[in-house]
N, C-alpha and C positions, 0 to 999 in steps of 0.2 A: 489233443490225444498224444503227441509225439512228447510232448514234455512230461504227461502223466507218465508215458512210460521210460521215459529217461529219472524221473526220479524215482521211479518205482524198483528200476531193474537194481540198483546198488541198496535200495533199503532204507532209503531218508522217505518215501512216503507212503500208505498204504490208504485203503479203503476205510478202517478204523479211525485211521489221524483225521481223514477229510468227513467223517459222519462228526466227530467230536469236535472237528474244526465249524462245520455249519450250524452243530448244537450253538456251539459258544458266540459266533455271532451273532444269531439271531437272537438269542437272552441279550446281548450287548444293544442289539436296535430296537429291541422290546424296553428294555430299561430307559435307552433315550426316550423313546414315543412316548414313555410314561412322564419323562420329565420335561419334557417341553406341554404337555397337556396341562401339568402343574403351574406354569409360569404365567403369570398375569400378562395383559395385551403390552405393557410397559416396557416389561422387562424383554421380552421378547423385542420389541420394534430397537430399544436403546441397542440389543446385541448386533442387530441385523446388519448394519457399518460397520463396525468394529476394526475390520483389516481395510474399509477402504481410504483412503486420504487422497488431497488433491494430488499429489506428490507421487503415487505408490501405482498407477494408471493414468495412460495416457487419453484415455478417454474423459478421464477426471478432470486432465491437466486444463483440457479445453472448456468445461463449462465452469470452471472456478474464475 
């Protein structure tokens, strides 16, 4: 609450910005859900690693 109205009092945010801010996320996690539903068990499991390495986590470091 204190930050809503710290940025509200000078005018960088309003009630309209955050209705059209929550529109446009939820199209953005709508869109993803749609695109992960599209992707075959494959493709999906091959991304699932992708940042992890034995290198990159120290919990990796130990069962490598």
């Amino acid at each position: 609450m204190r930050f809503r109205l710290f940025m509200e009092s000078p005018g960088w945010w309003n009630a309209d910005a955050e209705t059209e801010l929550k529109a446009r996320l939820k199209e953005d996690v709508m869109k993803a859900f749609k695109r992960a539903e599209t992707l075959k068990q494959a493709e999906v499991l091959s991304e699932l690693f992708t940042e992890a390495s034995c290198e990159s986590e120290f919990q990796f470091k130990l069962s490598c």
